[in-house]
C-alpha positions as a Markdown table, in Angstrom:
| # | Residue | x | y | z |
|---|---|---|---|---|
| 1 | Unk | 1.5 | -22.8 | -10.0 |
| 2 | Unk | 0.3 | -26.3 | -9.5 |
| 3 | Unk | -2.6 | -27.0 | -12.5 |
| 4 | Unk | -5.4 | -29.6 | -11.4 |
| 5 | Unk | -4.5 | -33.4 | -11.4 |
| 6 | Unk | -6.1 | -35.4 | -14.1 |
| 7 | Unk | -5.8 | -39.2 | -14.2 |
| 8 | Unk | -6.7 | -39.5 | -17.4 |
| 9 | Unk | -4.6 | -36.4 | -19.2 |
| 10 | Unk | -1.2 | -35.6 | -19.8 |
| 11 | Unk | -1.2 | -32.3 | -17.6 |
| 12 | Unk | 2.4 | -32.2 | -17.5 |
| 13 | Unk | 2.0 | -31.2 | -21.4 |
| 14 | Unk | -0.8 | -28.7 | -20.6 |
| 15 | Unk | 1.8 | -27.1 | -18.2 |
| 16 | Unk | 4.1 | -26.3 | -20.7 |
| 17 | Unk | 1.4 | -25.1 | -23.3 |
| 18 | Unk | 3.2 | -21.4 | -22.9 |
| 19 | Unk | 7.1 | -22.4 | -22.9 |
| 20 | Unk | 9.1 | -20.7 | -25.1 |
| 21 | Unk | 6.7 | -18.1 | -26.1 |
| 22 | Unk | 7.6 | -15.3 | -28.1 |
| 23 | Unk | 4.5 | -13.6 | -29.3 |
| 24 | Unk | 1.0 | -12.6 | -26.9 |
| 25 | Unk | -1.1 | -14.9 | -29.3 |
| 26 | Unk | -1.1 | -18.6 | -27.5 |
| 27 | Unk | -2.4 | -16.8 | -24.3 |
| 28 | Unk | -5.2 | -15.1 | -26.3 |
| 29 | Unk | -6.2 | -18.8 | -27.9 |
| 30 | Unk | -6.3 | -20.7 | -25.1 |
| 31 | Unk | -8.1 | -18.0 | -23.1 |
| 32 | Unk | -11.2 | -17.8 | -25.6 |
| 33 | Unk | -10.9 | -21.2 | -25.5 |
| 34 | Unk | -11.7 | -21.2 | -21.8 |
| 35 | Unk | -14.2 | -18.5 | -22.7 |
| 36 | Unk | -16.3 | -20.4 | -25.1 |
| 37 | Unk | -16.4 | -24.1 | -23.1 |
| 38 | Unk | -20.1 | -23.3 | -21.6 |
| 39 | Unk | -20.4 | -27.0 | -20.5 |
| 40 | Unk | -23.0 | -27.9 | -23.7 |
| 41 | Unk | -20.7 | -26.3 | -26.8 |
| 42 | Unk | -17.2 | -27.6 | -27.9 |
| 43 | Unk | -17.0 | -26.9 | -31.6 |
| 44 | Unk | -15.6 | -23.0 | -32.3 |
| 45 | Unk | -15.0 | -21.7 | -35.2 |
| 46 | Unk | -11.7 | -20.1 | -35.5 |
| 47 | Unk | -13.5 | -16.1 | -36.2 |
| 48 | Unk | -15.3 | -16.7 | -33.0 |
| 49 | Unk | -12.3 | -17.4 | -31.2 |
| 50 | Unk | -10.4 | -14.4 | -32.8 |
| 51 | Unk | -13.7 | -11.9 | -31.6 |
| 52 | Unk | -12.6 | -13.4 | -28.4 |
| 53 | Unk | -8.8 | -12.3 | -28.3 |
| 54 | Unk | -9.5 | -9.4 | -30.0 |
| 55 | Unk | -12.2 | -8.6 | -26.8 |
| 56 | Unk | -9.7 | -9.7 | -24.3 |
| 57 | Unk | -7.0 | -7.2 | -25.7 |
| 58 | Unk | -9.2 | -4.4 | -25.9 |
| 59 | Unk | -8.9 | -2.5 | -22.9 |
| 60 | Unk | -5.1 | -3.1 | -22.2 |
| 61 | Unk | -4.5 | -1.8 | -25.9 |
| 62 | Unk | -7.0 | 1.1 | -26.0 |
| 63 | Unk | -6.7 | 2.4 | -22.7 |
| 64 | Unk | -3.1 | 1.2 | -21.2 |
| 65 | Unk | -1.3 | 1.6 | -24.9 |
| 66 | Unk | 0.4 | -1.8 | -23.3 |
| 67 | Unk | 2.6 | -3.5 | -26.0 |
| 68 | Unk | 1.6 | -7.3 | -27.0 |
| 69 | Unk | 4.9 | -8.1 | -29.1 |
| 70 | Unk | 8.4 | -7.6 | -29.1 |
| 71 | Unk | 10.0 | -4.5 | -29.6 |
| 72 | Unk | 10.1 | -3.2 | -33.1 |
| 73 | Unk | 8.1 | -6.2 | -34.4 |
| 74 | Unk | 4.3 | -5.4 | -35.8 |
| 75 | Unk | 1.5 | -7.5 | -33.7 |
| 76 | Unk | -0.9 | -7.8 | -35.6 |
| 77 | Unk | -3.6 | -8.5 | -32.4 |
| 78 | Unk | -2.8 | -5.2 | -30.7 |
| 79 | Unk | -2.7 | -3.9 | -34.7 |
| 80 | Unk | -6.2 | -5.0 | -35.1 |
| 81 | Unk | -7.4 | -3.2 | -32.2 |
| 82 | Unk | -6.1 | -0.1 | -32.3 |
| 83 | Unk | -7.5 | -0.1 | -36.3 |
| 84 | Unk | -10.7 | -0.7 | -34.4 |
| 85 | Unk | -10.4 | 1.8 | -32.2 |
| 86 | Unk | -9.6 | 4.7 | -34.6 |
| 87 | Unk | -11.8 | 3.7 | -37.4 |
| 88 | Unk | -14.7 | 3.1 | -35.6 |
| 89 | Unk | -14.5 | 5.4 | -32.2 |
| 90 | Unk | -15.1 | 2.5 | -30.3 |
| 91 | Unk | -14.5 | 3.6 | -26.7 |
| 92 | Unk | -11.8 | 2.0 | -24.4 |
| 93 | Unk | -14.5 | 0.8 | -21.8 |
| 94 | Unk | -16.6 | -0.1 | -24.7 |
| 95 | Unk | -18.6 | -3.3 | -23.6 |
| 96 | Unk | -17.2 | -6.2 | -24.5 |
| 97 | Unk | -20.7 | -7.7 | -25.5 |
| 98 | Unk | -20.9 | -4.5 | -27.9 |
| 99 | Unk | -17.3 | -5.3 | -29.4 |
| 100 | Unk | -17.9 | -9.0 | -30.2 |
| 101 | Unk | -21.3 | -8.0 | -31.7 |
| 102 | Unk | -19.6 | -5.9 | -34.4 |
| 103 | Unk | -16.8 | -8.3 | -35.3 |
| 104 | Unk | -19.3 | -10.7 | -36.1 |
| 105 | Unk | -21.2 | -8.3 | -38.2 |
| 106 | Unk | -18.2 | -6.3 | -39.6 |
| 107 | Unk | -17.6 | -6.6 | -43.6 |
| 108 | Unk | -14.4 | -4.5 | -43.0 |
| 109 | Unk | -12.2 | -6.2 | -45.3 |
| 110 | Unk | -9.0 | -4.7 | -43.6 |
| 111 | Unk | -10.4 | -6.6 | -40.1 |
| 112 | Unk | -10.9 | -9.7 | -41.8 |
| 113 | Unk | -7.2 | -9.9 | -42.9 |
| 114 | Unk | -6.0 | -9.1 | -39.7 |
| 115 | Unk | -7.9 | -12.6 | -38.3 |
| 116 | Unk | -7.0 | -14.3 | -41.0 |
| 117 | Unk | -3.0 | -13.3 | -40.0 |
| 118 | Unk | -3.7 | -14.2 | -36.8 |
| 119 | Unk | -4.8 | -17.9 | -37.3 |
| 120 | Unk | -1.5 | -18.4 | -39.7 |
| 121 | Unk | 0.2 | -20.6 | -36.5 |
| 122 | Unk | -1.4 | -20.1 | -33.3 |
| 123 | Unk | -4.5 | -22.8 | -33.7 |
| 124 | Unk | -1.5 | -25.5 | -34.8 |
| 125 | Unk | 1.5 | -24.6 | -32.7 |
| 126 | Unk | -0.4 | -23.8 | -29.4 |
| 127 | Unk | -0.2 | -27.9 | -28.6 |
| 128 | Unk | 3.6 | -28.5 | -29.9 |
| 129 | Unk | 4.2 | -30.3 | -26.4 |
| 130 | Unk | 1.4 | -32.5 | -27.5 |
| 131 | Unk | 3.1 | -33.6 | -30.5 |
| 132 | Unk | 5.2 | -36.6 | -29.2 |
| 133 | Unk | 4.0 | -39.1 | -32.3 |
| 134 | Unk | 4.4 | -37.3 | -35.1 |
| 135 | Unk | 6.9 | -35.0 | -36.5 |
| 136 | Unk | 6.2 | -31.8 | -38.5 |
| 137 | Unk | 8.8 | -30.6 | -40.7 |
| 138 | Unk | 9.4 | -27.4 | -41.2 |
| 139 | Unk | 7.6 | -26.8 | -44.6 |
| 140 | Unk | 4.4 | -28.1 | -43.4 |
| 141 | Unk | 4.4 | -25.6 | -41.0 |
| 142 | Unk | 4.1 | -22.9 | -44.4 |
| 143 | Unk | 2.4 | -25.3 | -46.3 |
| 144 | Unk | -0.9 | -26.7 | -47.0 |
| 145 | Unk | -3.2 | -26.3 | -43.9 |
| 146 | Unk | -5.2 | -29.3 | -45.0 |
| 147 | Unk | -2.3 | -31.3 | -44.9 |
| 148 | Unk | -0.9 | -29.7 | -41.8 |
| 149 | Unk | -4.1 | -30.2 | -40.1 |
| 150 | Unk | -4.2 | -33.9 | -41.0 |
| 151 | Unk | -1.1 | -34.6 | -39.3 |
| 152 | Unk | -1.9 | -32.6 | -36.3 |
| 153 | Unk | -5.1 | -34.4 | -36.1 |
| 154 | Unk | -3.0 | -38.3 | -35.8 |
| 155 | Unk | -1.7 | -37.4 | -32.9 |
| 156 | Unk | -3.7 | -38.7 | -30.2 |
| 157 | Unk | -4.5 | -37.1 | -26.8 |
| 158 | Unk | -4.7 | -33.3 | -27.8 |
| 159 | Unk | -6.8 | -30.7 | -26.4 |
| 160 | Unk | -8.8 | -30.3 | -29.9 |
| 161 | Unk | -8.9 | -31.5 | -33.3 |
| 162 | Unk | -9.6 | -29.6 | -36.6 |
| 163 | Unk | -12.8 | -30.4 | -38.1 |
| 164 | Unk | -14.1 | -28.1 | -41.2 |
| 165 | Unk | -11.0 | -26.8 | -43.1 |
| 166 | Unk | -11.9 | -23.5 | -44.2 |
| 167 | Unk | -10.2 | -20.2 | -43.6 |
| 168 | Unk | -12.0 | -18.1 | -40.5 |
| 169 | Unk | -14.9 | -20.6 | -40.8 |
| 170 | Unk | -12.0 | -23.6 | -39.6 |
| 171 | Unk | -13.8 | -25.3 | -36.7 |
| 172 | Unk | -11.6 | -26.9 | -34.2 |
| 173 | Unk | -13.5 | -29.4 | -31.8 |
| 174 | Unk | -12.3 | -30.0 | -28.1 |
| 175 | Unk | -11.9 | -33.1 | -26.9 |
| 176 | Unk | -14.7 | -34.6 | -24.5 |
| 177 | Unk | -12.4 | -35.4 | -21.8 |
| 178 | Unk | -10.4 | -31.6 | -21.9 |
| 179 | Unk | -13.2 | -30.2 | -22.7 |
| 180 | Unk | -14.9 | -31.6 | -19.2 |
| 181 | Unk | -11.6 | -30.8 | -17.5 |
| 182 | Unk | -11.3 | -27.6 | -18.9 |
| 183 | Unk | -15.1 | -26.4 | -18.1 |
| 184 | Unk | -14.4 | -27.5 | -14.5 |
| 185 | Unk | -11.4 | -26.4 | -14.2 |
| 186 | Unk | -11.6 | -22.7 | -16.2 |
| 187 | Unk | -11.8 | -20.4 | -13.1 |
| 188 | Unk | -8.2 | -21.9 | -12.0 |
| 189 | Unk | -6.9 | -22.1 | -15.5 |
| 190 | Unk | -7.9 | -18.9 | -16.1 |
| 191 | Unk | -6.5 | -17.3 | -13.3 |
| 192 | Unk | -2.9 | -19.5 | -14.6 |
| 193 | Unk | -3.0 | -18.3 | -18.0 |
| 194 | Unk | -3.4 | -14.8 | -17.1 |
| 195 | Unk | -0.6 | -14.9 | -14.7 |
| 196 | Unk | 1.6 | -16.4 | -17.1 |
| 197 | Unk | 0.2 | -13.4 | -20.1 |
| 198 | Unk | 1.2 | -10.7 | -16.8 |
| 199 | Unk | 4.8 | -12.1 | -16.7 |
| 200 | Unk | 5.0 | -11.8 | -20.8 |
| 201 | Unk | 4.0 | -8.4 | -20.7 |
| 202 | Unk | 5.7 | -7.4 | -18.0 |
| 203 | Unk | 8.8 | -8.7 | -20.3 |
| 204 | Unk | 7.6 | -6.9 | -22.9 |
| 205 | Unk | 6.6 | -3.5 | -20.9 |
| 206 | Unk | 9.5 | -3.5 | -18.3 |
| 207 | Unk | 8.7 | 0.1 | -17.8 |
| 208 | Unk | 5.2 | 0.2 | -17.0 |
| 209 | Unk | 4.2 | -0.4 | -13.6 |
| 210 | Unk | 0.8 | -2.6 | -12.1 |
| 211 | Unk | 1.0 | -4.6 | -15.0 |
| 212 | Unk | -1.9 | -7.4 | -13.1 |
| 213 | Unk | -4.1 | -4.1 | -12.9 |
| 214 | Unk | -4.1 | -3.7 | -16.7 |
| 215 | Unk | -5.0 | -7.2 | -18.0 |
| 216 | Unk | -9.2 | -6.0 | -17.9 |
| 217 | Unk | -11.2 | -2.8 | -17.2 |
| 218 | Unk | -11.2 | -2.5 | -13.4 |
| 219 | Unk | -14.6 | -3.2 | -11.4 |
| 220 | Unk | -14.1 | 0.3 | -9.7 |
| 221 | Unk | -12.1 | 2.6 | -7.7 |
| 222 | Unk | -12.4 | 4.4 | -4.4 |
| 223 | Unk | -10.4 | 7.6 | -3.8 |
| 224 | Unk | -13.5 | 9.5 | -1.7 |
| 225 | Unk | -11.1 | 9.5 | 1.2 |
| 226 | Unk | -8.6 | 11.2 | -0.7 |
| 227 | Unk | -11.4 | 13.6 | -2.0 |
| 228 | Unk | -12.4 | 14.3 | 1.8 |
| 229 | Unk | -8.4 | 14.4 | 2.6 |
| 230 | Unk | -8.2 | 17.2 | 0.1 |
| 231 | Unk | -11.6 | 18.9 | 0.7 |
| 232 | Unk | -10.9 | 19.8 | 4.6 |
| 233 | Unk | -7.1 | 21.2 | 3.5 |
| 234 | Unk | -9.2 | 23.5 | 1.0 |
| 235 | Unk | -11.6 | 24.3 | 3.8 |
| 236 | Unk | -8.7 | 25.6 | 6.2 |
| 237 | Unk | -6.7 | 27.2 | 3.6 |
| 238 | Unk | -8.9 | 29.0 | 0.9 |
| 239 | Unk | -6.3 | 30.2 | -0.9 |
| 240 | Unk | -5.4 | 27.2 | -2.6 |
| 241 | Unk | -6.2 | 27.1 | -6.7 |
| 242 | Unk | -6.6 | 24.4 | -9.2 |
| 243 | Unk | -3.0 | 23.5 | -10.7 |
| 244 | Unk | -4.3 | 23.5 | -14.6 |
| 245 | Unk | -6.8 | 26.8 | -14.7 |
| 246 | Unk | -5.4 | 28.8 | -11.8 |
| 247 | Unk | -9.6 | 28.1 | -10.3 |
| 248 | Unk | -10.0 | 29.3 | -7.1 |
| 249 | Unk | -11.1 | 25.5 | -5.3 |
| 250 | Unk | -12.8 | 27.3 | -2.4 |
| 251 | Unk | -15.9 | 27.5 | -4.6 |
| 252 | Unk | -15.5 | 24.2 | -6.1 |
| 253 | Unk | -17.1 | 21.2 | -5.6 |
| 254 | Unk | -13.5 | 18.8 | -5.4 |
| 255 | Unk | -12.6 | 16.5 | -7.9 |
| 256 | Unk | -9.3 | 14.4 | -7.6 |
| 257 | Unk | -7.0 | 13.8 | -10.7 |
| 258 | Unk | -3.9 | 11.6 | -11.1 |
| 259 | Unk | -0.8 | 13.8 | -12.5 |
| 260 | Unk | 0.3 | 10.5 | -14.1 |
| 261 | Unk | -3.1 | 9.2 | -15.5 |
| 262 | Unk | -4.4 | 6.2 | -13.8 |
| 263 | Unk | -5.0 | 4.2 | -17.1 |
| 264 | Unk | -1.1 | 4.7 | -16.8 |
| 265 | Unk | -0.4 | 3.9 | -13.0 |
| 266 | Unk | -3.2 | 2.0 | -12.2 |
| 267 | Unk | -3.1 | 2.6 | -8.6 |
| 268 | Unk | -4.0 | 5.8 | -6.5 |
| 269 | Unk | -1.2 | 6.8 | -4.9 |
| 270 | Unk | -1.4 | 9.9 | -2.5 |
| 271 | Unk | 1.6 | 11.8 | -4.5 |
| 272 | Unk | -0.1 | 11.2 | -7.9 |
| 273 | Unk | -2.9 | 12.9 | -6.5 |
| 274 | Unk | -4.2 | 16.2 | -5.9 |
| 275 | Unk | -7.3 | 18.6 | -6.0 |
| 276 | Unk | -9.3 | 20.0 | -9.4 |
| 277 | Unk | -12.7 | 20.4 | -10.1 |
| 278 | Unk | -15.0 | 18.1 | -12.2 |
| 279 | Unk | -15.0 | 20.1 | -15.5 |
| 280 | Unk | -10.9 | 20.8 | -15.5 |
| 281 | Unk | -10.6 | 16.8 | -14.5 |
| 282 | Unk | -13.2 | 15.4 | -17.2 |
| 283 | Unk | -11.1 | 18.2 | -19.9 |
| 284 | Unk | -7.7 | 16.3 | -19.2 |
| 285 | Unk | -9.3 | 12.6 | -19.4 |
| 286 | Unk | -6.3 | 10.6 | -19.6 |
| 287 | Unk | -3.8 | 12.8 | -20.7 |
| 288 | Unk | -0.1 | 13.9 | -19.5 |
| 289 | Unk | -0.4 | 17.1 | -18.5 |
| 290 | Unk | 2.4 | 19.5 | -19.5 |
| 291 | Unk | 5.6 | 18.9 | -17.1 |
| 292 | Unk | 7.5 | 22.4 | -17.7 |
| 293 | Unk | 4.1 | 24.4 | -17.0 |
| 294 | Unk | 2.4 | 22.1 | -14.2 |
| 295 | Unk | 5.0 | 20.3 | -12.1 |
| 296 | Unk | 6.1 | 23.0 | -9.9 |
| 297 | Unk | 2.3 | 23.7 | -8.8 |
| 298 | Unk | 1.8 | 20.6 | -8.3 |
| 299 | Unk | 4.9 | 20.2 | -5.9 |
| 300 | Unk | 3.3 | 23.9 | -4.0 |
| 301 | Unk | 0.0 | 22.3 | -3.4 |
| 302 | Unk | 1.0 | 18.9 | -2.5 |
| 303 | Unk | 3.6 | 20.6 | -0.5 |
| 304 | Unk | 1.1 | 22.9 | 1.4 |
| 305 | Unk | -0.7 | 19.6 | 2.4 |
| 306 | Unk | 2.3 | 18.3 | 3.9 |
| 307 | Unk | 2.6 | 21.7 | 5.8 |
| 308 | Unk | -0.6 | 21.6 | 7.2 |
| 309 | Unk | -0.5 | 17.7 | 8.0 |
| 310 | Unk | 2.6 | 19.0 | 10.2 |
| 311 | Unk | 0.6 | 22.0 | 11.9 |
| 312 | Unk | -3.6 | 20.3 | 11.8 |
| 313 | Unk | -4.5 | 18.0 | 14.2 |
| 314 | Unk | -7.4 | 17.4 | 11.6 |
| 315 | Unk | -5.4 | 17.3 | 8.9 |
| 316 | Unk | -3.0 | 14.7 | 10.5 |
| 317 | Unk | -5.3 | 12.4 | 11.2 |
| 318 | Unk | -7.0 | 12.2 | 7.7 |
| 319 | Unk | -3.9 | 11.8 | 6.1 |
| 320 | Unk | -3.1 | 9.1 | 8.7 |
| 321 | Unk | -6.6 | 7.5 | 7.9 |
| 322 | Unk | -5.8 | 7.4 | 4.2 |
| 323 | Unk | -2.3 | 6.6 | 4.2 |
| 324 | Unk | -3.3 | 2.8 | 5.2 |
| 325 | Unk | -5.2 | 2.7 | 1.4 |
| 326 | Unk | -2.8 | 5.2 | -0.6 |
| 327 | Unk | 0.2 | 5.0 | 0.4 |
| 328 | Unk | 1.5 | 1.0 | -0.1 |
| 329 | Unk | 5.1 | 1.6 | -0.6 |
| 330 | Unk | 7.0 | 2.1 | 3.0 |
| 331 | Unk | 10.0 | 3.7 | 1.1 |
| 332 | Unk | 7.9 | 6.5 | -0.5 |
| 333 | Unk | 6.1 | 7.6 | 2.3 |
| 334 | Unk | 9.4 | 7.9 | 4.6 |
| 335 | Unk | 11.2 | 9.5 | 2.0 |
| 336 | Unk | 8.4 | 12.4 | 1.1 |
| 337 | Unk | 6.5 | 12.5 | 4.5 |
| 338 | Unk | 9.5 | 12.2 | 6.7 |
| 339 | Unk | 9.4 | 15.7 | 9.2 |
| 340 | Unk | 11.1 | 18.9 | 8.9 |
| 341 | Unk | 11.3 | 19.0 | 5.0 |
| 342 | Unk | 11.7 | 22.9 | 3.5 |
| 343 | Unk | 9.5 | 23.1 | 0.0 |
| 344 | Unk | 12.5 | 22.8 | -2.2 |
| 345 | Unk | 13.1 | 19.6 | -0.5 |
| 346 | Unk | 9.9 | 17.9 | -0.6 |
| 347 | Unk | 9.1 | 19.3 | -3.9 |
| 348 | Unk | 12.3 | 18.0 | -5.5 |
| 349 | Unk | 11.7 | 14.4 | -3.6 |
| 350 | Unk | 8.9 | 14.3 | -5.5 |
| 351 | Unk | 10.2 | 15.0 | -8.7 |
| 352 | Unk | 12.0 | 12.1 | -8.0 |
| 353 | Unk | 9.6 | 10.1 | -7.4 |
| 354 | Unk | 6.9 | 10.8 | -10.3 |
| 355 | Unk | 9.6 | 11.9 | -13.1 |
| 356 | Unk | 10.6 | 8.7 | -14.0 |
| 357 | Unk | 6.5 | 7.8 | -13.9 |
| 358 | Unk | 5.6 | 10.4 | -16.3 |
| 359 | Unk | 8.3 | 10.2 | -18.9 |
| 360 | Unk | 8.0 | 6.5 | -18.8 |
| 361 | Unk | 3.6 | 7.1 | -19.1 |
| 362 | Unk | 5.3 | 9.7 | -22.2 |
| 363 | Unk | 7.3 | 6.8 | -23.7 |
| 364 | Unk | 4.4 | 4.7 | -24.7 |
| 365 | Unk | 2.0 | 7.2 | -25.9 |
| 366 | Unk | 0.1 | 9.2 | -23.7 |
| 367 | Unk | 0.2 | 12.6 | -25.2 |
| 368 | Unk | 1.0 | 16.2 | -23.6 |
| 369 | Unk | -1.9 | 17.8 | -22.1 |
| 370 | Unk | -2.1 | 21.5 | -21.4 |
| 371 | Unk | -5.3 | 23.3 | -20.1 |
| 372 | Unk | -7.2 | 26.1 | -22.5 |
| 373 | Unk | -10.4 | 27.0 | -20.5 |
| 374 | Unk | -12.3 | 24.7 | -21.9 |
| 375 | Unk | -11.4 | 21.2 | -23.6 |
| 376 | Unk | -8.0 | 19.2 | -24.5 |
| 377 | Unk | -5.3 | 20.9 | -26.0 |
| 378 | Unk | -2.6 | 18.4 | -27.1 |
């Protein structure tokens, strides 16, 4: 991605701010950074711009259990977060104006360490390409950050400088020229910094699918066709009953649920989806339901829509209608909705499909759900 031009800045070395990046935190910086430029202010203090990060990770840590760091190595901004989370009850699609409003009011000593670990070497090292007149050895690095910060501060052309030397209250001060580039730029640089966090996390969640879809809470989503899909099936076969409470859906006002949660999948998928009713859906939230005891009713009921899809005329076209939005991957839909499949077919297709899904959903956290008549059971 090509950034802005600049006559008057080095943007090769702001191009190459996220080389060789090991840990989530430079993309966290430089986005509440971006953040905080407002045109008027550039002097942050380094706790402000930790409520930031902290507020950016929220909803991919809370509600998509994605990992920030590498494998078997503690991070302490997804740490943070989830200490957040389970201390406080802080919901996953808490506003972000409420979350920043408590870290700024928090005496939480345990919080307070965590940000002071987090601004050990990402304010310093985040402009290393910058750093082509002096030479910081590798002590300094561990050292005093006065004396670190003095050095850093010869080198001329950087992004910001450090002002106030003290702990959280460090203030670093952007530079009028990046900070003008930066303000105008932010939407674009923005949109680059985030695609480069996507291809670390990616890297560091190679199992976990839509990825892009799990950077921030999503605006909203739309599965009333799906809803109406399932709602005239239910209409011309009244025998068919919820897969978690054995609930007769004739009665039922419909309510669809994805098998695989969707803070897991992120999309909405026709095969991930199927029939319930509000109170069974809201009971399993986000939660795997139990494979052994629900799979195979979910293959009958998703296979008895495929039935009917071969025998409706009404049917046919619906599913037609809202294969265009939920059903994006060619190979899938040939492979599940092809003609002339028996039950054990189809349902074991779809196994194949969705197995790898839910153990992989399993993998990184989301717990075992099984229905009890009237909350979560897990």
């Amino acid at each position: 991605m090509q950034l802005p031009h600049s006559d008057e800045l080095n943007i090769g070395h702001l191009s190459r701010l996220f080389d060789n990046t090991t840990n989530c935190y430079k993309f966290f910086w430089f986005q509440a950074i971006l953040r905080k430029l407002d045109g008027k202010n550039n002097r942050f203090s380094f706790d402000e711009l930790i409520n930031e990060m902290i507020a950016d990770a929220w909803y991919m840590v809370t509600e998509y259990h994605l990992r920030l760091g590498p494998l078997g190595i503690t991070d302490n901004l997804e740490e943070v977060v989830k200490y957040i989370h389970n201390e406080y009850g802080f919901m996953s699609s808490e506003k972000r104006e409420k979350i920043i409003a408590f870290l700024q009011t928090t005496e939480d000593k345990s919080i307070a360490r965590y940000k002071a670990d987090l601004t050990l070497n990402v304010p310093y090292r985040l402009q290393v390409p910058f750093y082509d007149e002096i030479k910081i050895e590798r002590t300094m690095w561990n050292g005093s950050k006065k004396n670190l910060t003095d050095e850093i501060n010869r080198q001329r052309r950087l992004i910001y400088y450090f002002d106030l030397i003290g702990g959280l209250d460090t203030r670093i001060e952007i530079n009028s020229l990046w900070s003008e580039y930066l303000f105008k730029h932010k939407e674009i640089l923005r949109g680059w910094a985030q695609l480069k966090l996507i291809q670390y996390l990616q890297n560091k969640n190679p199992s976990v699918p839509g990825i892009a879809d799990k950077i921030e809470a999503p605006a909203s989503r739309d599965i009333e066709r799906v809803r109406k899909y399932w709602k005239i099936i239910v209409q011309i076969d009244s025998s068919l009953r919820d897969i978690y409470g054995d609930v007769s859906l004739a009665d039922e006002i419909i309510s669809v649920d994805h098998f695989v949660p969707w803070q897991y999948v992120a999309h909405d998928e026709l095969w991930n989806l199927h029939p319930t009713t509000k109170s069974i859906n809201s009971s399993k939230s986000n939660s795997l339901p139990s494979w052994d005891m629900y799979f195979r009713s979910l293959g009958d009921i998703e296979y008895r829509a495929y039935e009917l899809k071969a025998k409706n005329d009404i049917v046919a076209r619906e599913f037609n209608k809202i294969a265009l939005y939920h059903l994006n991957n060619q190979e899938i839909r040939n492979q599940l909705y092809s003609d002339g499949l028996n039950r054990n077919a189809f349902i074991e297709r779809l196994e194949h499909i969705i197995k790898p899904v839910y153990e992989s959903a399993q993998t990184l956290g989301f717990k075992e759900w099984i229905y009890n008549g009237c909350s979560n059971t897990q």
